[in-house]
N, CA, C and O atoms as a Tinker XYZ file with bonds, in Angstrom:
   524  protein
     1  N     45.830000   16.851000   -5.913000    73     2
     2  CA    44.483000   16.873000   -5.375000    64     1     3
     3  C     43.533000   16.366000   -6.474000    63     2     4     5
     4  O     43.448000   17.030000   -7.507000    81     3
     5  N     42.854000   15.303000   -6.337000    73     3     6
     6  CA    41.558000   15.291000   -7.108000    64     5     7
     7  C     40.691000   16.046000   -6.915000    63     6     8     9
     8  O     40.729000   16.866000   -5.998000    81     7
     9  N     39.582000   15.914000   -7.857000    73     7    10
    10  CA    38.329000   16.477000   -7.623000    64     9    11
    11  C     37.399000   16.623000   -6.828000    63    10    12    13
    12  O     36.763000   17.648000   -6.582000    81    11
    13  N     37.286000   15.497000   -6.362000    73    11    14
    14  CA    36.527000   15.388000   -4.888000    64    13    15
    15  C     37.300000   15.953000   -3.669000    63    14    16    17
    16  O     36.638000   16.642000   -2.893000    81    15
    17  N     38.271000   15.806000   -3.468000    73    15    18
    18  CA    39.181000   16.694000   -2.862000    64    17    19
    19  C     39.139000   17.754000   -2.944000    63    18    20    21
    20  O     38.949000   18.473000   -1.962000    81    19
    21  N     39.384000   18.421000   -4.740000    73    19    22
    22  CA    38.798000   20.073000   -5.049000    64    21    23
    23  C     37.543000   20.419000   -4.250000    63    22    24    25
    24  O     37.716000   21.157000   -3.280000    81    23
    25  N     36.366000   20.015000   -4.503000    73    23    26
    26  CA    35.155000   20.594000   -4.087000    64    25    27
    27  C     34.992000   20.442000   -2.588000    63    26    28    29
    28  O     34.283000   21.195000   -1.920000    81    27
    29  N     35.783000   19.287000   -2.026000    73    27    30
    30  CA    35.537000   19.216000   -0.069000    64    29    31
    31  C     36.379000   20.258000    0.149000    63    30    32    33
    32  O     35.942000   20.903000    1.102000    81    31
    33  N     37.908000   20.978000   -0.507000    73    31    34
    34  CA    38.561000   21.509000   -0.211000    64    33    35
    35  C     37.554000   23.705000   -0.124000    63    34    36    37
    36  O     38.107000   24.692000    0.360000    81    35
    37  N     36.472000   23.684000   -0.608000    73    35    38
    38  CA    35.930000   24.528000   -1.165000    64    37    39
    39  C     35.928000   25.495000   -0.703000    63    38    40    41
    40  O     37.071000   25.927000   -0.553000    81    39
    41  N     35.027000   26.246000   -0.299000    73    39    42
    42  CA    33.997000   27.368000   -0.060000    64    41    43
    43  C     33.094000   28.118000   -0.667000    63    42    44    45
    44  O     33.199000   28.286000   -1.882000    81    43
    45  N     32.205000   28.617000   -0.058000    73    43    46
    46  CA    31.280000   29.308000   -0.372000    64    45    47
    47  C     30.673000   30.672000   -0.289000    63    46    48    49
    48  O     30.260000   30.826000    0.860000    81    47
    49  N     30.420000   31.849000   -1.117000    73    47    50
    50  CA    30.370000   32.942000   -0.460000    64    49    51
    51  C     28.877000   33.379000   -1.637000    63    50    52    53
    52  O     28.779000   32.729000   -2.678000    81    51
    53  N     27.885000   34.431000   -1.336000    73    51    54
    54  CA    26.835000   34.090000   -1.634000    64    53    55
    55  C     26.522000   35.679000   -2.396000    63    54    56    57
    56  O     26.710000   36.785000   -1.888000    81    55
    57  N     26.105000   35.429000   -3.463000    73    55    58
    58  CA    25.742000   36.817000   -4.473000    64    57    59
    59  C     24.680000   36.982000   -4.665000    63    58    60    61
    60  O     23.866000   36.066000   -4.545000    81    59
    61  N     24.347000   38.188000   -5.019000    73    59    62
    62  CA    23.213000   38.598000   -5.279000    64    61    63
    63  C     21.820000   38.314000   -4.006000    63    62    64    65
    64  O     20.604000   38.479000   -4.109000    81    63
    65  N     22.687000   37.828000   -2.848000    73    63    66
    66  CA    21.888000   37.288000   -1.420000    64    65    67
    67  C     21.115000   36.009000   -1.415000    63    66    68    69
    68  O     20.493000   35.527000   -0.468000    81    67
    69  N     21.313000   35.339000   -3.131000    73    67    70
    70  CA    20.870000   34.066000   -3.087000    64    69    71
    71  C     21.666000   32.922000   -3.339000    63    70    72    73
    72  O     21.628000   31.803000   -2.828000    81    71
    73  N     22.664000   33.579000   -4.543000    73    71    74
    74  CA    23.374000   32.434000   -5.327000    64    73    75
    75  C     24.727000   32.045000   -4.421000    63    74    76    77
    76  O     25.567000   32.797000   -3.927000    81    75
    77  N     24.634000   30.751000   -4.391000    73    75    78
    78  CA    26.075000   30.563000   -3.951000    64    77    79
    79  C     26.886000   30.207000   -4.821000    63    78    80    81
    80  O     26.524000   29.533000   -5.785000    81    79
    81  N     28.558000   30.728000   -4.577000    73    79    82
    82  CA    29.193000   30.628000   -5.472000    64    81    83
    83  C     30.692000   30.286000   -5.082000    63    82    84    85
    84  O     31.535000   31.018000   -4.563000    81    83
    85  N     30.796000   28.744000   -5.548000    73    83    86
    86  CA    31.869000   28.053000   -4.739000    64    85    87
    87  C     33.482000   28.940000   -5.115000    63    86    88    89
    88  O     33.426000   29.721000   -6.065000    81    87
    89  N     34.703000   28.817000   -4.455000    73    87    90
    90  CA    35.723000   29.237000   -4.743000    64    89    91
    91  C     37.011000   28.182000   -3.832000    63    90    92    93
    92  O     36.711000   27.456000   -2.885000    81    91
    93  N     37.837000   28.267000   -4.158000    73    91    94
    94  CA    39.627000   27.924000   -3.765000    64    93    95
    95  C     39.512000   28.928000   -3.123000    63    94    96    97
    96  O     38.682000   29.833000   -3.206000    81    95
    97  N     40.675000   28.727000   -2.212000    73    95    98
    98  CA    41.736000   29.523000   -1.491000    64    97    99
    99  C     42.849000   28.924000   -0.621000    63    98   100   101
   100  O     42.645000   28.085000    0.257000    81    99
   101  N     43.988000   29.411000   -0.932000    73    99   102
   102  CA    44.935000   29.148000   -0.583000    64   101   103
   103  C     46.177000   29.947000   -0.255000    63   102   104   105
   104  O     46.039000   31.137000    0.025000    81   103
   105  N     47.584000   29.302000   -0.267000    73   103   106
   106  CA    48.441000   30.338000   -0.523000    64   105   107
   107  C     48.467000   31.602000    0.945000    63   106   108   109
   108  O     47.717000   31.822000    1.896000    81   107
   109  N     49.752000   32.183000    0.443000    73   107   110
   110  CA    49.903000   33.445000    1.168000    64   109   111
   111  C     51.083000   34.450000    0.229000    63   110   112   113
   112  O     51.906000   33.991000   -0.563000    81   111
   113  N     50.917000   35.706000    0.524000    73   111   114
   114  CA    51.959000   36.435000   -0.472000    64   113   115
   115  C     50.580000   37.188000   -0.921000    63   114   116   117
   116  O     49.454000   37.121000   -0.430000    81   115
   117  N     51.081000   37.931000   -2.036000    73   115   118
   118  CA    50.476000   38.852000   -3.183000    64   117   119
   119  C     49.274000   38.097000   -3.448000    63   118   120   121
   120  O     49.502000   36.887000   -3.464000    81   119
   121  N     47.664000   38.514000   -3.733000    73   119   122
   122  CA    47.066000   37.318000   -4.565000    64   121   123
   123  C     47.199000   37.541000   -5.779000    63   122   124   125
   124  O     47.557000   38.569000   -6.354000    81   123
   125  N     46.768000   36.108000   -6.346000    73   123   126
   126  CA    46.847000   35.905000   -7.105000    64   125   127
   127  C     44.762000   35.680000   -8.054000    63   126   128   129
   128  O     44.237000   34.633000   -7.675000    81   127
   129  N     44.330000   36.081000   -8.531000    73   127   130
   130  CA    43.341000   35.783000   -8.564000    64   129   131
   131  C     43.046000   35.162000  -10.062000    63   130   132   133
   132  O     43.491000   35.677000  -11.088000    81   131
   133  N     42.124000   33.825000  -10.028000    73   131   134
   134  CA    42.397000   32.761000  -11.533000    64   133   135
   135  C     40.887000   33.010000  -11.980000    63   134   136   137
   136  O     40.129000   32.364000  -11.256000    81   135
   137  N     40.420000   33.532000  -12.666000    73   135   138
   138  CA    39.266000   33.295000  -13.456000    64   137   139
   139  C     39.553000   32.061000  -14.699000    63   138   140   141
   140  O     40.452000   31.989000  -15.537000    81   139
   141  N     38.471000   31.220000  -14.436000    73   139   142
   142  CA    38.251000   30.002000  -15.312000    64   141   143
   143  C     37.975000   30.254000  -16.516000    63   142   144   145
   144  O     38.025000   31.447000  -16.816000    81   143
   145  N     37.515000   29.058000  -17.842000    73   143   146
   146  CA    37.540000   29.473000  -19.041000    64   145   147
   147  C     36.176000   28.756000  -19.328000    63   146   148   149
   148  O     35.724000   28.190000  -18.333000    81   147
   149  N     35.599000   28.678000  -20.195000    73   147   150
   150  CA    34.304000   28.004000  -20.350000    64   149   151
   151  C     34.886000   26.756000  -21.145000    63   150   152   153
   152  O     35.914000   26.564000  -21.794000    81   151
   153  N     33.513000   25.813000  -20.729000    73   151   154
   154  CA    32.629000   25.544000  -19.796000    64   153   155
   155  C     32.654000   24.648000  -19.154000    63   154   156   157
   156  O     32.078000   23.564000  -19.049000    81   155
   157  N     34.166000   25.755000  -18.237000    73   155   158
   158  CA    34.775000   24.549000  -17.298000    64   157   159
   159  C     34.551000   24.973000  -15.791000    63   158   160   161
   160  O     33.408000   25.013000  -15.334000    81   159
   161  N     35.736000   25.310000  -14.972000    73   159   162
   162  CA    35.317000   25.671000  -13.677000    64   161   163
   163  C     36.762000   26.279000  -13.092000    63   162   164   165
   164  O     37.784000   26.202000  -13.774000    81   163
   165  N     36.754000   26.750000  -12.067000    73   163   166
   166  CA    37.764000   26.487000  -11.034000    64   165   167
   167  C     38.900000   25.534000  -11.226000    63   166   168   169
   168  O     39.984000   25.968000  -11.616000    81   167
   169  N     38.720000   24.244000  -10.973000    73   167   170
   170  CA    39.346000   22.809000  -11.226000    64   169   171
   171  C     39.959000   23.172000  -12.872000    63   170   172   173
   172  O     40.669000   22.277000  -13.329000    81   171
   173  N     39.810000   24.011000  -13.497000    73   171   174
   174  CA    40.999000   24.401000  -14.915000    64   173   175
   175  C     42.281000   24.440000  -14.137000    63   174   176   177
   176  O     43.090000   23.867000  -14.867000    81   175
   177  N     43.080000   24.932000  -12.700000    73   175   178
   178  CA    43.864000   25.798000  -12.154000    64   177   179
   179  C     44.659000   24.387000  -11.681000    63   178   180   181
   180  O     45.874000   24.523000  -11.543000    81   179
   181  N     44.140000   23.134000  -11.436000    73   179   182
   182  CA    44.296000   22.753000  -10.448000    64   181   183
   183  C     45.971000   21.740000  -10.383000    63   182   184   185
   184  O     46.635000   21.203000   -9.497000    81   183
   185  N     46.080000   21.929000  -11.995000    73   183   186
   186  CA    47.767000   21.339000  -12.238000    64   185   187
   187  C     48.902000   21.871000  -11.928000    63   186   188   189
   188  O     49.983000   21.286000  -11.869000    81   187
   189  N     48.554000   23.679000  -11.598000    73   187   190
   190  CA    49.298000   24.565000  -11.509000    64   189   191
   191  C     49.078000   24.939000   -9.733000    63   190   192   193
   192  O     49.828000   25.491000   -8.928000    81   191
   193  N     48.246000   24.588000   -9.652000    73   191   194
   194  CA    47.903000   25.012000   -8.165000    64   193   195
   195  C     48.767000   25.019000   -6.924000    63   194   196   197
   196  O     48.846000   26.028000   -6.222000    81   195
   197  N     49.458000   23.831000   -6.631000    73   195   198
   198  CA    50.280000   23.901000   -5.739000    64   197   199
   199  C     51.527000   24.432000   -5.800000    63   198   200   201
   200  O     52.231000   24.590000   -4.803000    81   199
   201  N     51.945000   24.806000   -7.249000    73   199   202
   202  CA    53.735000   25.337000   -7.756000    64   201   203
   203  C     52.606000   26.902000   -7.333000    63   202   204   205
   204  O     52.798000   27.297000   -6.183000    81   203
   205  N     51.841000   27.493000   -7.915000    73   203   206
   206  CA    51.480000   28.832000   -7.606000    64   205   207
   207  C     51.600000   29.365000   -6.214000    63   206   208   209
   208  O     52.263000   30.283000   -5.731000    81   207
   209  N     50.513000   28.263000   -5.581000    73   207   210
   210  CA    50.669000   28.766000   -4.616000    64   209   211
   211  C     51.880000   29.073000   -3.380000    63   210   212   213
   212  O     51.767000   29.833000   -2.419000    81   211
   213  N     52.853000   28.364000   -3.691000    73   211   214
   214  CA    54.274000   28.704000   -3.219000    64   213   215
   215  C     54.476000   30.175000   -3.116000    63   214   216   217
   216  O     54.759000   30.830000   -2.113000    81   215
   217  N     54.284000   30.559000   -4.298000    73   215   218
   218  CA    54.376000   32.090000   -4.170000    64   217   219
   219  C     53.146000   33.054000   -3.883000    63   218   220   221
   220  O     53.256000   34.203000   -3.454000    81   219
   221  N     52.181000   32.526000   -4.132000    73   219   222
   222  CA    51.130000   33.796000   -4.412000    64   221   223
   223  C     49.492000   32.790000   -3.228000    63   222   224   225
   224  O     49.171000   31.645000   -2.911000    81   223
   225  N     49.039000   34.106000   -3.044000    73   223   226
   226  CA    47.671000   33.786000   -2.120000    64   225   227
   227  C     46.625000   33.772000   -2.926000    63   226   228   229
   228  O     46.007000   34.795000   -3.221000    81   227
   229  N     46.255000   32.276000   -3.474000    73   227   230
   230  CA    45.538000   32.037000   -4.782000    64   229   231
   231  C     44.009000   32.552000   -4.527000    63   230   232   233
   232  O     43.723000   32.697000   -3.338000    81   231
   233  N     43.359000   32.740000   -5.133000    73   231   234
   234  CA    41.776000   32.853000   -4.909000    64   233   235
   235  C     41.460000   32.590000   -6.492000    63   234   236   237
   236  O     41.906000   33.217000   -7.453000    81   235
   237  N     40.530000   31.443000   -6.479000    73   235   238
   238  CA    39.332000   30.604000   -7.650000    64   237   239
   239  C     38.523000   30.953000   -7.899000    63   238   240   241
   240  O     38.397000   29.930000   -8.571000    81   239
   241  N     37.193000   31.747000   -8.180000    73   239   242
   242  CA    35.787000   31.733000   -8.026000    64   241   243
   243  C     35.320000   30.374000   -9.191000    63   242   244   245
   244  O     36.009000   29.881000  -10.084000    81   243
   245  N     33.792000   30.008000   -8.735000    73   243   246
   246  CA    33.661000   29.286000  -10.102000    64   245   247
   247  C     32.404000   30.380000  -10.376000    63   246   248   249
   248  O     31.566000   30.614000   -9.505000    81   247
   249  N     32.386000   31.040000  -11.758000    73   247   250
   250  CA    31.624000   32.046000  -12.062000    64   249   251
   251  C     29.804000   31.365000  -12.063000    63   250   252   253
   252  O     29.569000   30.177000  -12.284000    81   251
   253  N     28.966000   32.163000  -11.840000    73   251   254
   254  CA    27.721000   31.480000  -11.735000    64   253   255
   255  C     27.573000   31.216000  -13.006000    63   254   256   257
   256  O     27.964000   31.793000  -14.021000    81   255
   257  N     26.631000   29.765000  -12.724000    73   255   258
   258  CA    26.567000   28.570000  -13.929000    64   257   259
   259  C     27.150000   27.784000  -14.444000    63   258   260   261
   260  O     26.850000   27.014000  -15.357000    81   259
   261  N     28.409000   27.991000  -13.651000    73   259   262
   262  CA    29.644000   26.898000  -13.655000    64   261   263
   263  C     30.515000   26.110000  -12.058000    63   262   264   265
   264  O     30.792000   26.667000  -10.995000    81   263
   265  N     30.742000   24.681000  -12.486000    73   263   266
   266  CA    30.949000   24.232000  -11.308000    64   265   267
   267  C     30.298000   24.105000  -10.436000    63   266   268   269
   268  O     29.122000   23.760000  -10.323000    81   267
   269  N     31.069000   24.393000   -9.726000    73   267   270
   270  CA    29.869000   23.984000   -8.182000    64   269   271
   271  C     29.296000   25.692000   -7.821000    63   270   272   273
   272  O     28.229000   25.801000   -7.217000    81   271
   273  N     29.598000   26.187000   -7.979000    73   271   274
   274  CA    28.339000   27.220000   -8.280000    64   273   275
   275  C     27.126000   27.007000   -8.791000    63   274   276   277
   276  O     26.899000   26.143000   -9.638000    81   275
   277  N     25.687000   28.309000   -7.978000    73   275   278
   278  CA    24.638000   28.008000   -8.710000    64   277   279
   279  C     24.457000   27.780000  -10.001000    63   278   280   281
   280  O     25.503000   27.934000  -10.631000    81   279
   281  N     23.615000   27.496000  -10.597000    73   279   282
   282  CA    23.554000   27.452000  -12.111000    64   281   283
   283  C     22.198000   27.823000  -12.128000    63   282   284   285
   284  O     21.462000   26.869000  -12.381000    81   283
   285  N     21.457000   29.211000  -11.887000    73   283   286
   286  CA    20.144000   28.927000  -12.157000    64   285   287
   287  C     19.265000   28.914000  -13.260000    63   286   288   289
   288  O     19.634000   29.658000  -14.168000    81   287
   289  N     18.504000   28.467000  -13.408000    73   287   290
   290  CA    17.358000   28.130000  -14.885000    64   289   291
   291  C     16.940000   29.567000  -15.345000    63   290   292   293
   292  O     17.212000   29.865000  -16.508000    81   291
   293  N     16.321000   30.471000  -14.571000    73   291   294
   294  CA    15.875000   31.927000  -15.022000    64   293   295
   295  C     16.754000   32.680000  -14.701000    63   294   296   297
   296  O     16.515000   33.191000  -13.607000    81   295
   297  N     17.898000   33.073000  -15.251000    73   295   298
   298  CA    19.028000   34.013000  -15.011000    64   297   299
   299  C     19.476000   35.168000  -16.178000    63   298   300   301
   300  O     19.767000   34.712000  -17.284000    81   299
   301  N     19.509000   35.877000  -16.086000    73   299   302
   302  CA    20.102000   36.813000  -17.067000    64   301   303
   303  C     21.588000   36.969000  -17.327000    63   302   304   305
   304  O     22.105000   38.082000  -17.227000    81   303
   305  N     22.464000   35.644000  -17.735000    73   303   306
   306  CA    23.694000   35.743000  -17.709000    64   305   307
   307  C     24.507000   36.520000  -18.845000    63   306   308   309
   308  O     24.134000   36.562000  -20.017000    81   307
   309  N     25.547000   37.068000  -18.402000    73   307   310
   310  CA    26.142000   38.084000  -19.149000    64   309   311
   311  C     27.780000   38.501000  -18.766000    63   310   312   313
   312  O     28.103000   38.273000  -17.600000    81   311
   313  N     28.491000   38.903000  -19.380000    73   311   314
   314  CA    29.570000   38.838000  -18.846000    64   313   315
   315  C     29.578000   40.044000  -17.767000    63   314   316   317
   316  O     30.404000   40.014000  -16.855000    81   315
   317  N     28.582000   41.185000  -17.889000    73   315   318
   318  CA    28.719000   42.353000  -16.898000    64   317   319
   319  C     28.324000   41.981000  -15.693000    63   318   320   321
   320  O     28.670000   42.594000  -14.683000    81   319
   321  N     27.311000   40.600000  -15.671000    73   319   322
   322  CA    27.307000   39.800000  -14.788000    64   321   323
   323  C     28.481000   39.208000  -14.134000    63   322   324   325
   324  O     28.846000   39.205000  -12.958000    81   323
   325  N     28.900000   38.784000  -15.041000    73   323   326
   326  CA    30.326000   37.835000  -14.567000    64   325   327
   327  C     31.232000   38.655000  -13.800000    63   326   328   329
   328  O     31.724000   38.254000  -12.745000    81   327
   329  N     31.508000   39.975000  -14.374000    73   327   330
   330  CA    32.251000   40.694000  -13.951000    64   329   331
   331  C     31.579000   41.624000  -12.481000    63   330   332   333
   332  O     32.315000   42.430000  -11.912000    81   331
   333  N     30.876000   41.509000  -12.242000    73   331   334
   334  CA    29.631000   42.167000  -10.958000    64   333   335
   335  C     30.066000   41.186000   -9.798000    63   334   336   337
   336  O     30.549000   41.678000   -8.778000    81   335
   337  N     29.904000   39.739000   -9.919000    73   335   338
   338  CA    30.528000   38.658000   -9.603000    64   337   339
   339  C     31.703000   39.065000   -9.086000    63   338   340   341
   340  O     31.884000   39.568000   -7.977000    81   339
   341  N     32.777000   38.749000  -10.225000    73   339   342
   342  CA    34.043000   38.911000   -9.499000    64   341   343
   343  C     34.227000   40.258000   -8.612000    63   342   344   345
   344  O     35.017000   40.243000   -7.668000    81   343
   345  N     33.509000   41.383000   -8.923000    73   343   346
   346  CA    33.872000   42.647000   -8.019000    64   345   347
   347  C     33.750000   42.228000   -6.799000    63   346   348   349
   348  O     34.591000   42.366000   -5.911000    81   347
   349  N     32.167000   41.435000   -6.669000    73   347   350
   350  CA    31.602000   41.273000   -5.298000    64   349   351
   351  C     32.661000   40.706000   -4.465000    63   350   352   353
   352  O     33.353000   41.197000   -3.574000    81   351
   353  N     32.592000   39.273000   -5.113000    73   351   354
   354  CA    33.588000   38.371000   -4.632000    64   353   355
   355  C     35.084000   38.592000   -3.867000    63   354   356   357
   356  O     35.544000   38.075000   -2.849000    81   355
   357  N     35.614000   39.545000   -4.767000    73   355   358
   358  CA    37.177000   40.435000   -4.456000    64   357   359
   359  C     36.385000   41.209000   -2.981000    63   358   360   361
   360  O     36.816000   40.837000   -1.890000    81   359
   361  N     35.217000   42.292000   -3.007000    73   359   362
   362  CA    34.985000   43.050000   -2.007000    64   361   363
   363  C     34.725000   42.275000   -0.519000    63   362   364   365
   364  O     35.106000   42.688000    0.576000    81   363
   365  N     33.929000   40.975000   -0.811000    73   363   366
   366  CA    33.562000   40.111000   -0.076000    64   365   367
   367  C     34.570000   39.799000    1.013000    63   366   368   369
   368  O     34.549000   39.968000    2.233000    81   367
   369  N     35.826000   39.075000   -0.171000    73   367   370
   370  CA    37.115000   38.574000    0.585000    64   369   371
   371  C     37.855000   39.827000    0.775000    63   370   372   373
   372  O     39.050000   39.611000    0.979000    81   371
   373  N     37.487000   41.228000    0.774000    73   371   374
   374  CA    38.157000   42.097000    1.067000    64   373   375
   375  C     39.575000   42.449000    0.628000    63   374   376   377
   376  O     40.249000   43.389000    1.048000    81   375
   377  N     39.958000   41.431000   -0.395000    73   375   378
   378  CA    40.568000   41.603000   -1.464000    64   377   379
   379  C     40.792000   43.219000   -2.190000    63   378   380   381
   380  O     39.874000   43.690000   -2.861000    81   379
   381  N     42.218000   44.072000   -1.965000    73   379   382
   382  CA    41.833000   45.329000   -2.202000    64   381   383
   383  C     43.015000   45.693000   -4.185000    63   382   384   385
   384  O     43.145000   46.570000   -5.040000    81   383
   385  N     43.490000   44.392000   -3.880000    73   383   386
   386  CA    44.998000   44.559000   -5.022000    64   385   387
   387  C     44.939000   43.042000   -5.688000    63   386   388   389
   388  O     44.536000   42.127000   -4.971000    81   387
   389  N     45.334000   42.772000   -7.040000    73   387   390
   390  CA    45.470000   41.258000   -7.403000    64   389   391
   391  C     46.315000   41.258000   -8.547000    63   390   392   393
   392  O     46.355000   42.265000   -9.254000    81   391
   393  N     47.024000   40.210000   -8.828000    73   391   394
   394  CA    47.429000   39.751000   -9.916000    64   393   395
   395  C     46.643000   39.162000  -10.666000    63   394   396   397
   396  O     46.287000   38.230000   -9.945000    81   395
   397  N     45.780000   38.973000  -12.215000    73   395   398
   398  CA    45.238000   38.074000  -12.210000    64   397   399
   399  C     45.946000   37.177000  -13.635000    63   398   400   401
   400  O     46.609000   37.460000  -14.633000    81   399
   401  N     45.330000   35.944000  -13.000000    73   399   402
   402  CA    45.209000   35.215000  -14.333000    64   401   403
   403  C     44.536000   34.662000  -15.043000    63   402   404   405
   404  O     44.271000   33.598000  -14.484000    81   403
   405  N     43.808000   34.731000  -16.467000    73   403   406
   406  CA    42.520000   34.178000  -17.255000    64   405   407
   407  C     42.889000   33.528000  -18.575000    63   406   408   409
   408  O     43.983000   33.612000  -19.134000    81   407
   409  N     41.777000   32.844000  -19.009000    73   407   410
   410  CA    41.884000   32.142000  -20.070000    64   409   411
   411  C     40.726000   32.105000  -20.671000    63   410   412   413
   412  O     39.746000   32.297000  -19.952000    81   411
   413  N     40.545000   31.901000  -21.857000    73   411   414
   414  CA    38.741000   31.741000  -22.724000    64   413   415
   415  C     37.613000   32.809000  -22.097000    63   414   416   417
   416  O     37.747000   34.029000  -22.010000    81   415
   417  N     36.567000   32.072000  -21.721000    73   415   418
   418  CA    35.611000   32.945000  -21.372000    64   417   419
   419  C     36.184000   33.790000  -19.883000    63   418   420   421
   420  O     35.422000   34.651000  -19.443000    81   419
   421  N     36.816000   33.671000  -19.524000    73   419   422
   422  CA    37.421000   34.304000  -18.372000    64   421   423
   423  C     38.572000   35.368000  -18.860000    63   422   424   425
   424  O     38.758000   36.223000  -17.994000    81   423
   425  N     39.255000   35.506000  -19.828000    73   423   426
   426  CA    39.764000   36.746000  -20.548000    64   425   427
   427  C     38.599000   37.525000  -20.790000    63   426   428   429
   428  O     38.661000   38.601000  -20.195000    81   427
   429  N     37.485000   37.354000  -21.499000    73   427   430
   430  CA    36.198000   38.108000  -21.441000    64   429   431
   431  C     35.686000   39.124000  -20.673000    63   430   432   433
   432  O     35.433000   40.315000  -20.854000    81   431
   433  N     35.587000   38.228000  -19.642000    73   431   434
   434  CA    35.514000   38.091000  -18.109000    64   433   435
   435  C     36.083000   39.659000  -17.847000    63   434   436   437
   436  O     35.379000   40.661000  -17.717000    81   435
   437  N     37.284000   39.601000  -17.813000    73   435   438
   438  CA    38.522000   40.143000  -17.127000    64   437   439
   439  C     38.725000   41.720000  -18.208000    63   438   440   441
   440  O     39.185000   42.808000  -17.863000    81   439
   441  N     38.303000   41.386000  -19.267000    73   439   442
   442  CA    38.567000   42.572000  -20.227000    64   441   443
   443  C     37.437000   43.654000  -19.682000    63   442   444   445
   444  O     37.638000   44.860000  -19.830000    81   443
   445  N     36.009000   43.060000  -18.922000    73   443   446
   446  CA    35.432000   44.074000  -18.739000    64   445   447
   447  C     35.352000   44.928000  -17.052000    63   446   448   449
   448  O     34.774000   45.941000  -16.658000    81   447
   449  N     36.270000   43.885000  -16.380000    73   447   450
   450  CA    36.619000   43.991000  -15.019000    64   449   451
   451  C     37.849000   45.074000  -15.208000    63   450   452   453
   452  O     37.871000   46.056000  -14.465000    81   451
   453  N     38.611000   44.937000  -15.953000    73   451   454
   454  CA    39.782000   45.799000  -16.286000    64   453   455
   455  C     39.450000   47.794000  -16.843000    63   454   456   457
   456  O     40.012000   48.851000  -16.558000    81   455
   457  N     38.348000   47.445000  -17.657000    73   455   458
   458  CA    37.605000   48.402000  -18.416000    64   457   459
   459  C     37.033000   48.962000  -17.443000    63   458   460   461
   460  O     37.044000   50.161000  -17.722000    81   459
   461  N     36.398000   48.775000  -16.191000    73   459   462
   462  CA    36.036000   49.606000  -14.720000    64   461   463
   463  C     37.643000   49.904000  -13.781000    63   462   464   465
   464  O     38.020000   50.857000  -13.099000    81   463
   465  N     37.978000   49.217000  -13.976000    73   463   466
   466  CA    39.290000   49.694000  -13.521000    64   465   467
   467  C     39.914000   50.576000  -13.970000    63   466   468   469
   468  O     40.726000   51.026000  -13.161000    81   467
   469  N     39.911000   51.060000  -14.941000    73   467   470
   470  CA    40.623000   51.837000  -16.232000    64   469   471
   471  C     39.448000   53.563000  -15.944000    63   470   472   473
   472  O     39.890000   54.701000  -15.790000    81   471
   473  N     38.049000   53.162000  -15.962000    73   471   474
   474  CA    37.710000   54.115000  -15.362000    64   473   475
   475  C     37.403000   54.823000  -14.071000    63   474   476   477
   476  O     36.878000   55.867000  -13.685000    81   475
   477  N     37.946000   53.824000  -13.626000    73   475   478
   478  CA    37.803000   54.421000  -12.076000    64   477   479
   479  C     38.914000   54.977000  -11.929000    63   478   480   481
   480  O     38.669000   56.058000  -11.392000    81   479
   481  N     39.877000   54.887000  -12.072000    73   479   482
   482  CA    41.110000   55.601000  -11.949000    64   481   483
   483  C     41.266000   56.621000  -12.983000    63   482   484   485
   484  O     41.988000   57.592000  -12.758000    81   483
   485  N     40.773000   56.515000  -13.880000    73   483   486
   486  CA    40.321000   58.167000  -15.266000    64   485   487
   487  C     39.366000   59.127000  -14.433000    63   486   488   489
   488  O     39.085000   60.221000  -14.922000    81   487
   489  N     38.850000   58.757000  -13.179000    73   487   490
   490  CA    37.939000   59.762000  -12.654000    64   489   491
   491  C     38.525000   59.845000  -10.770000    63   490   492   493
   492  O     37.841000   60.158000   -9.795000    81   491
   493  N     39.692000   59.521000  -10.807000    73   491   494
   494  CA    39.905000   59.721000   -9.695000    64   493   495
   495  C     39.312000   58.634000   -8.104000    63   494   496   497
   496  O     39.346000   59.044000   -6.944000    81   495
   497  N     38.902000   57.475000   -8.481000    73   495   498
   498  CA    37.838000   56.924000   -7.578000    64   497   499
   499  C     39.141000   55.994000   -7.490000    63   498   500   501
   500  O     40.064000   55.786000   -8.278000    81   499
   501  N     38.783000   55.432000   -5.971000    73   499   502
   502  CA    39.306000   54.455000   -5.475000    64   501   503
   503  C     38.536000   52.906000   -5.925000    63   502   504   505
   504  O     37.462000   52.979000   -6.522000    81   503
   505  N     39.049000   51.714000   -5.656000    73   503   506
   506  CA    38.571000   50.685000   -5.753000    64   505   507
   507  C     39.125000   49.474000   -6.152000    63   506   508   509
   508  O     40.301000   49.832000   -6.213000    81   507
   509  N     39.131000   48.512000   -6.410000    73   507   510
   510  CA    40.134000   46.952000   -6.115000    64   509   511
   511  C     41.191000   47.397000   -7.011000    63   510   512   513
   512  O     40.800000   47.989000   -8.017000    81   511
   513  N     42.849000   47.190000   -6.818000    73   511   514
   514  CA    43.379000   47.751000   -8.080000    64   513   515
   515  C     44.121000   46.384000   -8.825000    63   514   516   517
   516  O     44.438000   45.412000   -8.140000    81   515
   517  N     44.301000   46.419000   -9.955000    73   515   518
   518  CA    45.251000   45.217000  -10.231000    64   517   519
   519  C     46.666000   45.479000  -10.337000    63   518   520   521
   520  O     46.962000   46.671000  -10.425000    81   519
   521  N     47.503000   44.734000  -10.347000    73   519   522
   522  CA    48.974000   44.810000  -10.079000    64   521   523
   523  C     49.389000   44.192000  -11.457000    63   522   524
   524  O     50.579000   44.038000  -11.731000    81   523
């Protein structure tokens, strides 16, 4: 798939009730969920994309300010942001379990998505789990 292909192939799902924020999807099975690395996008995944998805039900986000996601000028970006993001996003697609996989600013990403995970289950609370 090229690029232009990537982004017609897209979607869109919308945060914070303004920002839109493009993503992949594919696949069927377990997901699989890919956080990107800076300051790249989605399209990091896309060499691996079709051997993955054989097995696993991929889901992309491109985090806001990257890709075809918003990028807005007055934003307060942050990774607790980033990670607010991916919660939404997972709740959105109703996404309740994932595998994930990250790299660069998306290990970041993921260390503080993991760190709510870690306490939600230290206090007994339900909520997206990872596998």
């Amino acid at each position: 798939m090229n690029f232009e292909d990537w982004k017609n192939a897209g979607q869109f799902i919308t945060y914070k009730n303004q920002h839109q924020i493009f993503y992949q999807e594919t696949g069927s099975g377990e997901t699989l969920l890919l956080i990107h690395g800076f300051p790249t996008a989605s399209w990091d995944w896309n060499k691996i994309w079709d051997s993955l998805a054989e097995q696993y039900h991929l889901v992309a986000p491109d985090l806001i300010g990257f890709g075809f996601s918003d990028k807005p000028k007055r934003y307060n970006y942050s990774i607790m942001d980033q990670a607010d993001l991916i919660e939404d996003f997972l709740e959105k697609k109703k996404i309740r379990r994932a595998h994930i996989l990250a790299h660069d600013y998306g290990d970041t990403v993921l260390q503080e998505v993991l760190a709510r995970f870690i306490d939600r289950k230290n206090e007994g609370k339900n909520g997206f789990e990872i596998q």
